[in-house]
C-alpha positions in Angstrom: 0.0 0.0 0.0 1.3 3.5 -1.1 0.4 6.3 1.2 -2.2 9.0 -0.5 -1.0 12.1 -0.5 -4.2 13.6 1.2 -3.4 12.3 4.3 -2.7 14.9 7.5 0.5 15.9 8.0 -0.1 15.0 11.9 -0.7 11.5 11.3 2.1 9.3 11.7 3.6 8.0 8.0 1.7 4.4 7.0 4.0 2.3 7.9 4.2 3.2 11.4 0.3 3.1 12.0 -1.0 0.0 13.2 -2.9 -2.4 10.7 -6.5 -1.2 11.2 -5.4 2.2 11.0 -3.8 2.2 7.9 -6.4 0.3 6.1 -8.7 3.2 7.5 -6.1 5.4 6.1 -5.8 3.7 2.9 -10.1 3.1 2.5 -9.7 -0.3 2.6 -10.0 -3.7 4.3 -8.8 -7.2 4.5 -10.3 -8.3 2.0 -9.0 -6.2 -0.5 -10.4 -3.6 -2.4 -13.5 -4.2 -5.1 -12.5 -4.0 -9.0 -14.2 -0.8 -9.1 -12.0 0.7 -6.7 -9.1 -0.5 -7.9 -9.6 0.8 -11.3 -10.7 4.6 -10.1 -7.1 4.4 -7.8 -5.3 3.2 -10.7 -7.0 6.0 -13.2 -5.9 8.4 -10.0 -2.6 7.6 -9.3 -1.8 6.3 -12.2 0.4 2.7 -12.8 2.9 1.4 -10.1 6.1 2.1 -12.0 9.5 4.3 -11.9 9.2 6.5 -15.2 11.8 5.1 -17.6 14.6 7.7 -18.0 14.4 9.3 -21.6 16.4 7.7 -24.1 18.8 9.1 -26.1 18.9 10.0 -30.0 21.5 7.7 -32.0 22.9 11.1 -32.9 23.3 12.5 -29.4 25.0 8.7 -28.5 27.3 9.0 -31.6 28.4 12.8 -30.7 29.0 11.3 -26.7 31.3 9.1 -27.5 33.8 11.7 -29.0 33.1 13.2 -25.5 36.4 11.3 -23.8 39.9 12.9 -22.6 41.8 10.5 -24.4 40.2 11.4 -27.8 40.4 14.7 -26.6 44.6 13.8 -26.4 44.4 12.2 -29.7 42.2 14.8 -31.5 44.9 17.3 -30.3 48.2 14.9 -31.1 46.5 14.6 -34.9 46.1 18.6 -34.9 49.7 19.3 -34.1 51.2 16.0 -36.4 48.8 17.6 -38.9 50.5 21.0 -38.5 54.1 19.6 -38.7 53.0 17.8 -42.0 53.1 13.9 -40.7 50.0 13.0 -42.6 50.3 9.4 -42.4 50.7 10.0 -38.0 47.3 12.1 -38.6 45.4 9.9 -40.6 46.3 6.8 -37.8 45.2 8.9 -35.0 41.8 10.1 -37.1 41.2 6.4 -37.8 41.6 5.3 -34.2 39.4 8.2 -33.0 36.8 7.2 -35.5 37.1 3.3 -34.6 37.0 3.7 -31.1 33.6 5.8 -31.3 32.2 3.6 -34.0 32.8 0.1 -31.7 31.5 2.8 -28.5 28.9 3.3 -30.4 27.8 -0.1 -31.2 28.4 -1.4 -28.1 25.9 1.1 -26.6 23.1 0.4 -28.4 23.6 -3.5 -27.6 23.6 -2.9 -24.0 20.7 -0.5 -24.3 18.4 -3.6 -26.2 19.4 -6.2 -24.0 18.2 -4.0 -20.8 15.3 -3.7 -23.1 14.9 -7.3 -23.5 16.1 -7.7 -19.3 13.2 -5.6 -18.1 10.8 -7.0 -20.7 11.2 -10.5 -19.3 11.0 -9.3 -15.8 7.9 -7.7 -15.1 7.0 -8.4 -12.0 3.3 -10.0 -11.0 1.4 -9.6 -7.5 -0.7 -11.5 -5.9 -3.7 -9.6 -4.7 -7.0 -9.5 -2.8 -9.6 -8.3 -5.3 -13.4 -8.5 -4.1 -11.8 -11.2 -1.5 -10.5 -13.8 -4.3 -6.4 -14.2 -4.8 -6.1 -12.5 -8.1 -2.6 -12.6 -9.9 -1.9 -9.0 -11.5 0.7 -7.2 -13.3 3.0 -5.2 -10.5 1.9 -1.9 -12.4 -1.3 -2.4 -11.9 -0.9 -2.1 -7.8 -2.8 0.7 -6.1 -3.0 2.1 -3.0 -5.1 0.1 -0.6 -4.4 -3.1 -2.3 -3.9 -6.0 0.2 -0.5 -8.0 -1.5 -0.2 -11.4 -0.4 3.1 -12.5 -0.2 5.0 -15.9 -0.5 8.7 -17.3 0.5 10.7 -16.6 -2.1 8.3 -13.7 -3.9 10.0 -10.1 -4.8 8.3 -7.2 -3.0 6.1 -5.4 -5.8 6.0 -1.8 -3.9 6.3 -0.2 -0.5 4.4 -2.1 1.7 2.5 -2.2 5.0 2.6 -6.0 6.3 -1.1 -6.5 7.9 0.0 -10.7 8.8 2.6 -12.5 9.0 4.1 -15.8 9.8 7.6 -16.8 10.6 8.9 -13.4 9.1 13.0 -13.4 8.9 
């Protein structure tokens, strides 16, 4: 259970109040909340998820990876072979510049898909009282004043205020 943010300042946090206080708190009960309700919380606040970080354009990842002191060194060494008229010297250190942002480059975008891929297979499920009756859900779909039943062995789908439990360690 999340706390709602219309709750008085005065009142301690949700987690500190005991468990038929902060299912008063939360407007709700053991027995879970009713479909209805969780759908209007969900419309409210809105899925149970960290907001992605904004990914970058391929052209702002290609410019970064000229962003690096030791290109910088090389960029410079090619400038001043370049200005004593070594032109096979500057054409090495262009190429290795170039290679080493072209393989950066690469390499970024591979890591970037296979986090794709990573968080794609891991979305989490809960295990909820809906209406009273175990429903599985999608961890997004969490609200606040959803009772989460938890197992041995289950990753915690949000903050949460434990109403039971049973050889707890």
């Amino acid at each position: 259970m999340t706390p709602r943010p219309d709750c008085p300042p005065s009142a301690p946090p949700w987690h500190a109040q005991p468990a038929e206080q902060a299912l008063a708190a939360l407007d709700s009960r053991p027995q879970g909340l009713t479909a209805a309700q969780a759908a209007q919380r969900l419309a409210q606040h809105g899925p149970n998820r960290l907001q992605a970080a904004p990914r970058r354009s391929a052209w702002l990842r290609l410019l970064l990876q000229f962003h690096n002191v030791l290109l910088y060194v090389m960029l410079a060494a090619a400038v001043v072979t370049a200005f004593l008229g070594h032109w096979v010297d500057t054409g090495v250190l262009l190429a290795a510049v170039l290679v080493n942002a072209a393989i950066g480059f690469v390499q970024e975008g591979k890591a970037e898909s296979a986090l794709d891929a990573i968080r794609a297979m891991l979305s989490p499920h809960a295990v909820v009282l809906r209406d009273g009756q175990r429903q599985e859900i999608d961890a997004a779909d969490l609200v606040p004043g959803d009772v989460v039943l938890l197992a041995s062995g289950d990753r915690v789908p949000a903050d949460l205020r434990l109403l039971q439990v049973k050889e707890l360690r």
